[in-house]
N, C-alpha and C positions, 0 to 999 in steps of 0.2 A: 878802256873800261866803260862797260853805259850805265848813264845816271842809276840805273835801278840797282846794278852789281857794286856801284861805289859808293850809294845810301847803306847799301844791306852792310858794307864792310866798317863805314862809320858807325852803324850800330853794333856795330861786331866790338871794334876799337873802344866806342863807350863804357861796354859793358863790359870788357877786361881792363878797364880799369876799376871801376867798381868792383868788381870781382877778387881781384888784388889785393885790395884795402880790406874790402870786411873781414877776410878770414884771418887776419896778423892785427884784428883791434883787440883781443884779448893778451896777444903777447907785446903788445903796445904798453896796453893796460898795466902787465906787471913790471918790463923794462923800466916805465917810469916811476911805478912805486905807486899807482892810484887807486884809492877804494871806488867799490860803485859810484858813489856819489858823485866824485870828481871824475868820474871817467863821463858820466851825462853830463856836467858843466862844460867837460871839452866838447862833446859830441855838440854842444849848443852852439858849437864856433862852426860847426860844418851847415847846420839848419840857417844859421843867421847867414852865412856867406850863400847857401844854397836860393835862400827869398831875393838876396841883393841882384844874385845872377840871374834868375830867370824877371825880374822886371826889368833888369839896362838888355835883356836881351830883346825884347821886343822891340824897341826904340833902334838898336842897333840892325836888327836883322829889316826894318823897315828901311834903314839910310842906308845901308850897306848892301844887301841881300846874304840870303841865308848861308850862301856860300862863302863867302869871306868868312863870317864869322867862323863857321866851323873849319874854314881854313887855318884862323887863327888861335881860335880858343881848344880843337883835341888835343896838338899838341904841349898847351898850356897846360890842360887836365892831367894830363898824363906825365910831365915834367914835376906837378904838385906832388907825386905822390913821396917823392922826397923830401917835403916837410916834418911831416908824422912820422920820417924815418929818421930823422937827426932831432928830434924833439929833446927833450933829456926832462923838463917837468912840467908841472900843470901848463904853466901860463902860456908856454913857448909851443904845447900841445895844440891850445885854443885857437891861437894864434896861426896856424900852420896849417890851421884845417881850414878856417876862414879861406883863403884863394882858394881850396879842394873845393868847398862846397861853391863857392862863384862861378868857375868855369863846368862846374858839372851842369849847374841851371843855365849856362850861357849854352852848353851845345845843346840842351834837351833841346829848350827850346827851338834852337835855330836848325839840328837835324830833325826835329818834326817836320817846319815850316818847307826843308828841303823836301822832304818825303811826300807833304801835301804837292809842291809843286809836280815832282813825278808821278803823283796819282790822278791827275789832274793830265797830264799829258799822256798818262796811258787810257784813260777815260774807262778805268775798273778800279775795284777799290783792292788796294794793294798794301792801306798800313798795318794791316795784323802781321805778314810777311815781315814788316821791318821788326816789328813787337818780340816776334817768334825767334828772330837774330840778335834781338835783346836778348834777349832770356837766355836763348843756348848758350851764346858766349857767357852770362854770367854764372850761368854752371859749368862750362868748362874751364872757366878761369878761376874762378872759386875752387875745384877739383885740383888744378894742376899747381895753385899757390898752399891748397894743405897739403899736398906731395911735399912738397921745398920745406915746410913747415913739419912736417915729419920728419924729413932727412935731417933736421934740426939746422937748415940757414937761417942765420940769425936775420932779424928784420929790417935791419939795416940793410945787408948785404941783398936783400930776397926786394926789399922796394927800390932802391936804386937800382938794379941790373931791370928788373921790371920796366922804371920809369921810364931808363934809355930804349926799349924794346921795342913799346908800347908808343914812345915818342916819333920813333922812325916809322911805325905803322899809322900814327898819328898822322905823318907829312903824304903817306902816300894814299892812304883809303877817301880824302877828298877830291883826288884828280880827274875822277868824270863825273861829280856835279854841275847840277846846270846852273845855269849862270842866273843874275838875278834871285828871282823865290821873294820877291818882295811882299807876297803874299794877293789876296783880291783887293780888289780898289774900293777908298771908302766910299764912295756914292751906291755900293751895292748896298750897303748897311744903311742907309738914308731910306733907300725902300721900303724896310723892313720896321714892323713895329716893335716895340719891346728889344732891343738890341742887348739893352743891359739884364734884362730878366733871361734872356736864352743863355746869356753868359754864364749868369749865376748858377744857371740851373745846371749847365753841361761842368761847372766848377765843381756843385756839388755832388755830381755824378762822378765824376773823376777823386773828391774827396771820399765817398762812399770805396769806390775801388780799391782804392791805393790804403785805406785804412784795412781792409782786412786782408791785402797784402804782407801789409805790415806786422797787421797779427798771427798767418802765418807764419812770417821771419822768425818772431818773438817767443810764440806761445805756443804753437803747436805740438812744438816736441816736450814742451816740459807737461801740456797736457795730458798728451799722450803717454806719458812715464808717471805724472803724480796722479790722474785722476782714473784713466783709465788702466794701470799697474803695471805696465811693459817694463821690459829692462831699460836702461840709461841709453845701450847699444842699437835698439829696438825703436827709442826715440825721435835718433835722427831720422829717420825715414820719413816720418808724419810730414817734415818739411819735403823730402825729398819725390813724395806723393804729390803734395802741391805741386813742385816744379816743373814734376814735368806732366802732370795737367795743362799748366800753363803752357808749355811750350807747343806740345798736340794740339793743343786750342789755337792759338796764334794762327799757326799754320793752316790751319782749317779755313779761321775766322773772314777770310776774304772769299772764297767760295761761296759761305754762308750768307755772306753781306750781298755780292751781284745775287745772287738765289733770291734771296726773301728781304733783302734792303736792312738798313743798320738798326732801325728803327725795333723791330722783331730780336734781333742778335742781341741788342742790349735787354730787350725783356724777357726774352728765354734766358740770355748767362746770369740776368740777375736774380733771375727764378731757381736759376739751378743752384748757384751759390749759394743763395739763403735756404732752401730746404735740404738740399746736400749737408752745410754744418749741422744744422736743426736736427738732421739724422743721427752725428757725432755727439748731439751735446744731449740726448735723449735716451740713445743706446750706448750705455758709456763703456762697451766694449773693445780690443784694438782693432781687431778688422772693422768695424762698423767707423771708429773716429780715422783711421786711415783712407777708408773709401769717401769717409766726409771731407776731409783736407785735398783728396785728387778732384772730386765734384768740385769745392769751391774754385780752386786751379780750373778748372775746365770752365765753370761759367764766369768768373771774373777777367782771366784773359783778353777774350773780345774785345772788354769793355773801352778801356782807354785809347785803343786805338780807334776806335768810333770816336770817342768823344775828342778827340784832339785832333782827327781829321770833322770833324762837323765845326771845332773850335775856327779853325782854320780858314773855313769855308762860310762862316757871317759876314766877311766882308768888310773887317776893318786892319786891314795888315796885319799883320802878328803881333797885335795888341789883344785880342781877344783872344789868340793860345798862348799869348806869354800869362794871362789873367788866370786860364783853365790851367794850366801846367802849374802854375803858382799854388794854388787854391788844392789842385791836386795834392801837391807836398807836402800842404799841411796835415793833410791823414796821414801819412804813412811816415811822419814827425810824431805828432802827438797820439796817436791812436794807439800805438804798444803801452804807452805811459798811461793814457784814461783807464785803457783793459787793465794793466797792472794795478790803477788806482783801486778798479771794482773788485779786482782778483781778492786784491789786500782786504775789502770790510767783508764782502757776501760771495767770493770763490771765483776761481777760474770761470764756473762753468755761464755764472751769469754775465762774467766778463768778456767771453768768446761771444754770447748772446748779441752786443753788441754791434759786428761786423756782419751778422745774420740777419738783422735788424736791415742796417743801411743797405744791405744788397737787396733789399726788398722799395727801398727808398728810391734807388739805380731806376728798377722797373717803375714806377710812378711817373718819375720823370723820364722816361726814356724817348716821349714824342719832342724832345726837344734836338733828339742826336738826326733829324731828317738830313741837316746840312750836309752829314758824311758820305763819301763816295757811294752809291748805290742806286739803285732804281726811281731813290726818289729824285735824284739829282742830276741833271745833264753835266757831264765837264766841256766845258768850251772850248778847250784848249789845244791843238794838234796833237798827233802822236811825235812820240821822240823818233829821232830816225835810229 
């Protein structure tokens, strides 16, 4: 398998497992007996465990290279998912999801770093393609666990047969990474002025994304059903508008980027994503708020994989994308919860305003994504054979 066909399958692996878990957290939810409230204090044990993994991942993916790690840590991820399946109450929930969320930030980071390495020896920009392998897998495996979840297996039986599945594809989707992926060497980043402010700013770009990601996930469909009147059935679509914007986009997003450089793709997606909602949140009709939710999908997609191949590419090994990947998380943690906070005093619609806002923040800061694979960047590095 070459490195580029055994990145694309670990992103694939990632994101069914992700895909697994979120659709059986509502029947988690009731198995154990928790109201809202205690069902966010557990979800807080997956956030807390998600920060711890992606900072020991940098550290690790420098001593190690990126390949071990993910050699070690998918099939970790994927083995956790049988904690939250034997849970029985709160505490043991919280508990269970902490290791979920640690090896989930353990691989982000370390199959970015891998991915940079491949993009780097194919000398075109190729991470929207891995993004794009995100994403599908996570609708298809989201799709094929509410199947199971329909046919009524219980979640117990539905995440353990899963775990062992997902564990066995775990062992095999690393075997033609390349070796090393230590990242660039830090004396390139001594060059450079401002090492810490490009950081931040590609963090905050990445937090910008990942929060109105998040408020997709969240809000969209209840949007779309309370403000703009559609049926409850009618609903889910508004997210499903999103996804697969996103995934079209993905795919695209490397073309786009050799074409007109990263620099440009993060300030058109961010352009398109905040006037695209701004459309939904002005015409508060369902075709106008569905067409809004596919446009933010379309232009937010890009984003991330610009920003975590430019994170990648400052030049201090994978300290500076374990930082952006960090920073990233935190939107798409707290970002549903702020918009729920604003939804709760002055309404949905100025609470969606929010992600509309920072997608216009993305394009401000966008001259800081030059690092990422494209025209503004030579890759130094051979081709793979």
């Amino acid at each position: 398998m070459s490195p580029r066909r055994s990145t694309s399958a670990v992103f694939l692996v990632h994101a069914g497992i992700a895909g697994t878990l979120a659709p059986r957290i509502p029947a988690i939810k009731e198995d154990v007996g928790l109201g809202d409230g205690q069902l966010g204090v557990a979800l807080t044990g997956f956030a807390a465990g998600l920060f711890v993994g992606t900072r020991v991942a940098a550290w690790l993916v420098d001593r190690f290279g990126s390949r071990r790690v993910v050699e070690a840590g998918l099939p970790l991820f994927a083995a956790c998912l049988v904690g939250p399946a034997l849970a029985g109450r709160l505490a043991s929930l919280t508990v269970a999801l902490v290791p979920l969320g640690i090896a989930s930030g353990l691989v982000d980071v370390a199959m970015n770093a891998q991915a940079v390495e491949v993009e780097r020896s194919l000398r075109r920009p190729i991470m929207g393609s891995f993004h794009g392998f995100w994403s599908a897998g996570l609708l298809a495996s989201s799709a094929v666990t509410a199947g199971v979840a329909a046919a009524g297996v219980s979640v117990r039986t539905n995440l353990v047969v899963a775990a062992a599945l997902l564990a066995l594809l775990a062992l095999l989707a690393p075997r033609g990474l390349l070796r090393g992926g230590r990242g660039a060497p830090a004396r390139e980043a001594r060059r450079r002025g401002g090492l810490a402010v490009t950081v931040l700013a590609l963090g905050v770009i990445g937090f910008c994304s990942f929060l109105g990601e998040g408020a997709a996930a969240d809000w969209s469909g209840v949007y779309l059903h309370e403000d703009a009147g559609s049926s409850a059935g009618l609903a889910a679509f508004a997210f499903t508008a999103f996804a697969v914007g996103m995934v079209l986009s993905r795919f695209c997003a490397d073309l786009l980027s050799a074409r007109f450089g990263p620099v440009s793709v993060v300030r058109v997606g961010g352009l398109l994503a905040g006037v695209g909602l701004v459309l939904g949140l002005a015409v508060v009709e369902v075709p106008a708020v569905l067409l809004a939710f596919a446009l933010l999908g379309l232009g937010l997609a890009p984003i991330v994989p610009v920003v975590f191949s430019a994170a990648a590419n400052v030049g201090t090994g994978a300290r500076a994308l374990g930082w952006v990947v960090t920073m990233s998380y935190v939107g798409v943690v707290l970002g549903p919860a702020v918009i729920g906070a604003v939804a709760h005093g002055v309404g949905l619609r100025w609470g969606l305003a929010i992600p509309a806002a920072l997608a216009l923040v993305a394009v401000a800061l966008a001259g800081y994504t030059g690092t990422a694979a494209g025209p503004e960047r030579a890759a130094p590095s051979p081709p793979v054979p």
